[in-house]
Every structure is written in C-alpha cells, then in structure tokens.
C-alpha positions as YAML, in Angstrom:
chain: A
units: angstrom
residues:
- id: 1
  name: UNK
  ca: [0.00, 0.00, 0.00]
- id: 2
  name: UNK
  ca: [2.71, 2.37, 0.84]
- id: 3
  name: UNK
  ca: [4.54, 1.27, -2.46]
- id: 4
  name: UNK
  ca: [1.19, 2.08, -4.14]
- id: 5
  name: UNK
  ca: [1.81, 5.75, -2.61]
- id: 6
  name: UNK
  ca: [4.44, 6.65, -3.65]
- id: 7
  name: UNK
  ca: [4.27, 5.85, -6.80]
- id: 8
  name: UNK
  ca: [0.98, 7.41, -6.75]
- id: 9
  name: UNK
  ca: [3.24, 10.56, -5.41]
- id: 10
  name: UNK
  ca: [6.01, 10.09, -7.93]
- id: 11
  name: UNK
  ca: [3.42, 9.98, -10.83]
- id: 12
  name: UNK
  ca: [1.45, 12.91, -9.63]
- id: 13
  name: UNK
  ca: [4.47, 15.17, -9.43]
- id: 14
  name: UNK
  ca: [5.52, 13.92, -12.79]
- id: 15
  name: UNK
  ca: [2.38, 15.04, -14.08]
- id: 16
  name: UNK
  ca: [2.95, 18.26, -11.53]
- id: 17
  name: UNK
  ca: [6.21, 19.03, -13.59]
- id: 18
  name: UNK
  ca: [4.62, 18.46, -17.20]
- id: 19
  name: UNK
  ca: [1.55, 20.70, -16.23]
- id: 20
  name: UNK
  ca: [4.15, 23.75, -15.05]
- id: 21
  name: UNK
  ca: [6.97, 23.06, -18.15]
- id: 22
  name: UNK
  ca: [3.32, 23.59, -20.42]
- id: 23
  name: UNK
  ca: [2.09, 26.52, -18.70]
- id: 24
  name: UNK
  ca: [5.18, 27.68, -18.70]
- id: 25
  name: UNK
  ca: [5.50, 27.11, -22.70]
- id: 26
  name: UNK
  ca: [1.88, 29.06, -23.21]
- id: 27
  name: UNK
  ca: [2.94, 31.75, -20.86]
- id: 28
  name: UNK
  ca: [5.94, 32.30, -23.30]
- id: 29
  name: UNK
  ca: [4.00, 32.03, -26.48]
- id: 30
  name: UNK
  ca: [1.38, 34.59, -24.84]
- id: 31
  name: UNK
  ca: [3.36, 37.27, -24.20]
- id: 32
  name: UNK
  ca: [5.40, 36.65, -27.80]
- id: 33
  name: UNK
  ca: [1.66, 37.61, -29.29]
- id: 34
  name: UNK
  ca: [0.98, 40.69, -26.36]
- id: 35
  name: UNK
  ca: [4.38, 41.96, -27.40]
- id: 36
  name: UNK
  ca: [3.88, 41.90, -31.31]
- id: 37
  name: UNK
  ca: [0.29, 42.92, -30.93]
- id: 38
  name: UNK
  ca: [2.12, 46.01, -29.54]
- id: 39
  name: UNK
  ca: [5.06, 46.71, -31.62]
- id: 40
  name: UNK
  ca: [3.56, 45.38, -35.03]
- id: 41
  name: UNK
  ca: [1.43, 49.08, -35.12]
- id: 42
  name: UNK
  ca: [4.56, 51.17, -33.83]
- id: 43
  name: UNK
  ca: [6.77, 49.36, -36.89]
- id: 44
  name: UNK
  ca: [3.88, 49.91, -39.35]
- id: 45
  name: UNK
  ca: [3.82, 53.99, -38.35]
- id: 46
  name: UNK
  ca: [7.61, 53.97, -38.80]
- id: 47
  name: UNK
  ca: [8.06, 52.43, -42.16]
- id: 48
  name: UNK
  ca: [4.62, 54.46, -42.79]
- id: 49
  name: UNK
  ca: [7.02, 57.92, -41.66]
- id: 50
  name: UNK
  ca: [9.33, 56.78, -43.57]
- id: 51
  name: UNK
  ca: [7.86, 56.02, -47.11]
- id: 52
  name: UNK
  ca: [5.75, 59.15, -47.06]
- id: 53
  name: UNK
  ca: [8.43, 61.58, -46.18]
- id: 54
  name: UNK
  ca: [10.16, 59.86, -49.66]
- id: 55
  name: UNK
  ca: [6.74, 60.18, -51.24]
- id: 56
  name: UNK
  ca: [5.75, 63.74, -49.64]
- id: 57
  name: UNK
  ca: [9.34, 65.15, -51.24]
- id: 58
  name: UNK
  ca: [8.45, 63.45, -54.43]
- id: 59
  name: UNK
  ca: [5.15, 65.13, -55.16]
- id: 60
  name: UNK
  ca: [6.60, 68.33, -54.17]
- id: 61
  name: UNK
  ca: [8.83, 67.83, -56.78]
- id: 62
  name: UNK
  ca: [5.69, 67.16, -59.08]
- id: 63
  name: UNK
  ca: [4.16, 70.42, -58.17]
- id: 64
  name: UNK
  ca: [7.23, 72.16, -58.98]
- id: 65
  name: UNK
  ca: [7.41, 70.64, -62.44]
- id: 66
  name: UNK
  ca: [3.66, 71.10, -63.09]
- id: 67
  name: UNK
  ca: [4.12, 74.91, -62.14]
- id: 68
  name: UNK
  ca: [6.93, 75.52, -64.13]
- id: 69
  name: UNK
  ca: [5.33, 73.78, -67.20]
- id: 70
  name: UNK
  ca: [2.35, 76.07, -66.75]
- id: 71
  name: UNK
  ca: [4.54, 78.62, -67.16]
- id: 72
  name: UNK
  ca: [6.07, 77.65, -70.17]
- id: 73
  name: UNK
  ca: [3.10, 76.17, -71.83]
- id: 74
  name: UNK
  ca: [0.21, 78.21, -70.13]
- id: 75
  name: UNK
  ca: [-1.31, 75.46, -68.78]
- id: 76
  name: UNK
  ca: [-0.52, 71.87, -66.88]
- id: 77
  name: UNK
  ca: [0.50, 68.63, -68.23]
- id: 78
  name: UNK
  ca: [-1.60, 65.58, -68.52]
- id: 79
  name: UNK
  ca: [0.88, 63.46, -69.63]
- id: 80
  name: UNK
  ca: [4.37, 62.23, -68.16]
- id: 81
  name: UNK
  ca: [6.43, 62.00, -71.32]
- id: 82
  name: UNK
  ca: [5.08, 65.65, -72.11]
- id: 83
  name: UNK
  ca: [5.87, 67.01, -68.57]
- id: 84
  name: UNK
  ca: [9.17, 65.68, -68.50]
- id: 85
  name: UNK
  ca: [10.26, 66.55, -72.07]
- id: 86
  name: UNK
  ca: [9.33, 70.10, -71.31]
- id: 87
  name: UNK
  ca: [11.14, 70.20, -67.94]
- id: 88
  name: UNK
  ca: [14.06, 68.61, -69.41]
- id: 89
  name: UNK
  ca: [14.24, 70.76, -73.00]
- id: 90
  name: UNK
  ca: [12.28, 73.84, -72.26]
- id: 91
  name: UNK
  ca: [13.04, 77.46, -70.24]
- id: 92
  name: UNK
  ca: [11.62, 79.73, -68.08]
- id: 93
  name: UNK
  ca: [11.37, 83.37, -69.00]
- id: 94
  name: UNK
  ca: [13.10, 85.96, -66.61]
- id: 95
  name: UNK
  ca: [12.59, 89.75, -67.33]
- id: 96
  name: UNK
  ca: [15.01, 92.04, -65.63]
- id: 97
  name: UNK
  ca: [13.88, 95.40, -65.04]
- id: 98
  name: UNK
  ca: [16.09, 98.16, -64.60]
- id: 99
  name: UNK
  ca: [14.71, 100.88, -63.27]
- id: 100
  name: UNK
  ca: [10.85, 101.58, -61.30]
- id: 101
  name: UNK
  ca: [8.04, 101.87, -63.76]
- id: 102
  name: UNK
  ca: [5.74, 103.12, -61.15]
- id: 103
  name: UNK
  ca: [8.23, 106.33, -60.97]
- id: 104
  name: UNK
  ca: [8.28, 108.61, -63.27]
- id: 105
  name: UNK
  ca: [11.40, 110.32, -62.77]
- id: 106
  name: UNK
  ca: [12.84, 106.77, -64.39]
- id: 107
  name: UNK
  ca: [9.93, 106.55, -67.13]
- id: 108
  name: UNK
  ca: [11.72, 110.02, -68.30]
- id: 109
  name: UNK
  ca: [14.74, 108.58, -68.00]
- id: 110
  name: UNK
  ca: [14.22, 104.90, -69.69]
- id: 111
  name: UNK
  ca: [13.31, 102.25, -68.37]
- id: 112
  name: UNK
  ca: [14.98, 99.33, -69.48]
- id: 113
  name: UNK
  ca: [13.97, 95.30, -69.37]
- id: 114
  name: UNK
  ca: [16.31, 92.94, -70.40]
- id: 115
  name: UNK
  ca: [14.63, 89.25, -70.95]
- id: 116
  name: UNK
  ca: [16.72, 86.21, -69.78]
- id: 117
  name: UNK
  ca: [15.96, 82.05, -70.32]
- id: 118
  name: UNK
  ca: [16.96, 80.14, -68.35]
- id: 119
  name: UNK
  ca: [16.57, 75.88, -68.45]
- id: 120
  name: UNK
  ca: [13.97, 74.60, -66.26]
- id: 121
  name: UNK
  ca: [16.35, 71.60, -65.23]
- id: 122
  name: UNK
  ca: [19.22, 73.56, -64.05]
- id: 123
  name: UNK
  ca: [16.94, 75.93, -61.85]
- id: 124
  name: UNK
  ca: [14.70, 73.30, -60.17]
- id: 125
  name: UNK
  ca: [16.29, 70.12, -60.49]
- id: 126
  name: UNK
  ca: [19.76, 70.48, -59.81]
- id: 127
  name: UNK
  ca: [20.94, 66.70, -58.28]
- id: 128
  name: UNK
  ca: [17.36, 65.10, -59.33]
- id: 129
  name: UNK
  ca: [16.41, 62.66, -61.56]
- id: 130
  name: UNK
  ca: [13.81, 63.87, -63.58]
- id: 131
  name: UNK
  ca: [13.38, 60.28, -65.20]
- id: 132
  name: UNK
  ca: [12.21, 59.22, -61.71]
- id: 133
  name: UNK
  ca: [9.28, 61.91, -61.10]
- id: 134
  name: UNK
  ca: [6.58, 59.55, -62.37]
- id: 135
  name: UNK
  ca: [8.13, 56.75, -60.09]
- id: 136
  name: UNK
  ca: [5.85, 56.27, -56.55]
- id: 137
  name: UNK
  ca: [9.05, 55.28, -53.98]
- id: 138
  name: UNK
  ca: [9.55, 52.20, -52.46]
- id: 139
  name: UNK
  ca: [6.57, 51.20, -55.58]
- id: 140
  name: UNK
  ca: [8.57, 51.04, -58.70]
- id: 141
  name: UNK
  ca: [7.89, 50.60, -61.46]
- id: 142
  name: UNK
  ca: [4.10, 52.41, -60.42]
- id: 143
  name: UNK
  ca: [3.59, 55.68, -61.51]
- id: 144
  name: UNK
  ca: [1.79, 58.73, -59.74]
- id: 145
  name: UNK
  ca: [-1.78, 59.30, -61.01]
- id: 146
  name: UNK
  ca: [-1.92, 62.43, -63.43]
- id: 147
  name: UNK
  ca: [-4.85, 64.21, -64.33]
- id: 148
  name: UNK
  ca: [-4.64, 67.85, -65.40]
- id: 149
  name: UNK
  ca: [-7.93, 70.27, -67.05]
- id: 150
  name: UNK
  ca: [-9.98, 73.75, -66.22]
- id: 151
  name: UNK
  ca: [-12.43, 74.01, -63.56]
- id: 152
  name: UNK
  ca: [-14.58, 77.05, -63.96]
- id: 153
  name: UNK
  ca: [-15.25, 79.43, -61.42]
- id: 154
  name: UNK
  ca: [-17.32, 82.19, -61.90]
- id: 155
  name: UNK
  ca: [-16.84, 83.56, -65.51]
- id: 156
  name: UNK
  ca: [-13.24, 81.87, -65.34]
- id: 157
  name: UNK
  ca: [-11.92, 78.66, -66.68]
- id: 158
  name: UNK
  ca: [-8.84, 77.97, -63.99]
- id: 159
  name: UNK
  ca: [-6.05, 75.45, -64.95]
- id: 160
  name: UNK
  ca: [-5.81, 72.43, -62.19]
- id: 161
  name: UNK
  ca: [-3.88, 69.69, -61.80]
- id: 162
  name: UNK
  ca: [-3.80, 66.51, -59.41]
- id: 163
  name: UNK
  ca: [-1.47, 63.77, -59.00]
- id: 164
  name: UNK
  ca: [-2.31, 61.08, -56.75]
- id: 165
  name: UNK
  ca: [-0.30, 57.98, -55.23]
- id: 166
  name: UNK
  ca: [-1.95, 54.90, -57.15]
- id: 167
  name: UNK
  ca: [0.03, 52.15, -54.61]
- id: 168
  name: UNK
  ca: [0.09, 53.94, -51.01]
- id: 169
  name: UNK
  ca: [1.40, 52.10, -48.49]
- id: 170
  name: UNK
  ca: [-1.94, 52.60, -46.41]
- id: 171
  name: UNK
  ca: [-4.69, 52.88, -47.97]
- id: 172
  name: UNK
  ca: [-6.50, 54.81, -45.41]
- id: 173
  name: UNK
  ca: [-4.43, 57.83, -46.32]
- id: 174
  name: UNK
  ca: [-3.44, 58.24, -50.11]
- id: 175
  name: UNK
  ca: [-1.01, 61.16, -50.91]
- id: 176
  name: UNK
  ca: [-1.96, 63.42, -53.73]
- id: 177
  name: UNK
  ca: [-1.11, 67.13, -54.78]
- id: 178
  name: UNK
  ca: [-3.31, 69.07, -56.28]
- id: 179
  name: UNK
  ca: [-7.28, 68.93, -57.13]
- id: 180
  name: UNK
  ca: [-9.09, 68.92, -60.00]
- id: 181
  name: UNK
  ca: [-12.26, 70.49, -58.79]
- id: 182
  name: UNK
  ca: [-10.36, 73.62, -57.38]
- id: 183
  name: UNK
  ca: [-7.54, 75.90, -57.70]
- id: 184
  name: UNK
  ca: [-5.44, 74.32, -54.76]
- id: 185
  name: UNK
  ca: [-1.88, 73.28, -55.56]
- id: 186
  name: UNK
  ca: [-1.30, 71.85, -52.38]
- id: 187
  name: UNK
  ca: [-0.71, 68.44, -50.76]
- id: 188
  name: UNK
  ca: [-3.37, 66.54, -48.64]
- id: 189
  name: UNK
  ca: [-0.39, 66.18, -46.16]
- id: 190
  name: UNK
  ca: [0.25, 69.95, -45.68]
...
C-alpha cells in the first residue's frame, strides 16, 4: 500500500512538472503575441514615416514641375512624357527690369527690361532625376496618377492639376497634390 503511494506521489508530481513546463511554454507564447500585438502598429507607423516623407518630397517635386510647365506652356500637363520633355528641354522666362516703372522720374529717364531664359532643369532640379518623377518610392515601377484640365469658377476657366499615389502604403491615407475640382496646388499632407 505504501509502495502504491508513492508511486501514486512520484506519478502525480511527474504530471505536476509536465503541467508547469506547459504553462510555462503558453505563458511564453502569450506574451510573444501581447508583445507583437504592440510593436507590429509602432513598426507599421515607422516604415509608414518613412515612405511618405520619400513620397511627400516626391510630389513636391511634381508640383514644382507642373508649375513651371504652366509657365512655359500656359497650362498643366496631362501626360508624363510631355511634362518631362518640357522640364528637361524647355526654359523659363526671366525679365530684368532696370529701373521703377511706377516712378516717373525713371519713365523720363528709360526704363529698361532685359529678358533672360533660363533651363527649367538647371533651376529646379539640380541633383534630381527627372526620369524618376513619375516613379511612386519604395513602388517602382508604379507611376503617380496624373490628371490635369480647367475648372470654372465664376466667368473663369482655372487650370488644375492633381497627381495622386496609385500604390500607397496605407490605404487609409493616399497622398496626392493638387485637385481637380479647385484651384489648390497643395498636398493633402500639408
């Protein structure tokens, strides 16, 4: 009987041990699962950070190009080849103006203007690679959206543009510069 006991005793603290090396196994596995329930959002907002700051500088970039093809071509482009043959091949007009035209002591004595071109590449996009405008970052080989057209307020027909991140990395907040249904130029981020 007292043999019976103790192995009784033996067994039960066999099973003891197996019951506290499992609970000690799902203990492990439990807080492996709180711990990337935790840091899998706080990753996700960094590489978020990250890819829109790259996408953010990108579409400024955009907005420069669109503006300065406006003012070589009166109105914005619809097309990337088009945009970036004009940024690459094209110049901006400068007018220098010596003298004040709102004086008249220099109206008398002449006022002169001398007109100066200048290439659109080597004033905006010194160190940039206009190839890669079109390219969405961290996305290639996507391309940016591009619409351009007139909206018409009042009596007015108003050139717009918008170019909008077809691939964003989170779909709850898509990146675009621009609108086509008003005269706003800026980003959704600013």
């Amino acid at each position: 009987m007292l043999l019976l006991r103790l192995l009784n005793r033996t067994a039960l603290m066999k099973m003891m041990n197996l019951i506290k090396a499992a609970l000690f196994v799902v203990i492990v596995v439990l807080t492996y699962f709180l711990v990337e329930t935790i840091s899998e959002p706080i990753r996700f907002e960094k590489e978020k950070a990250k890819r829109y700051a790259k996408v953010i500088e990108r579409l400024k970039n955009i907005r420069t190009a669109q503006l300065a093809y406006r003012d070589v071509k009166g109105e914005f482009a619809d097309d990337w080849d088009e945009l970036l043959n004009v940024i690459k091949n094209d110049r901006l007009r400068f007018v220098k103006v010596e003298g004040n035209p709102d004086d008249s002591t220099d109206i008398l004595a002449g006022i002169k203007y001398d007109t100066i071109y200048v290439p659109i590449i080597d004033t905006f996009f010194v160190g940039i690679d206009v190839d890669s405008l079109p390219l969405i970052p961290f996305a290639e080989p996507e391309r940016f959206t591009i619409n351009a057209g007139k909206v018409r307020k009042g009596n007015v027909d108003i050139n717009v543009f918008e170019v909008v991140d077809s691939k964003p990395f989170d779909k709850r907040k898509v990146l675009k510069v621009g609108s086509m249904t008003d005269a706003n130029f800026s980003g959704n981020w600013e």
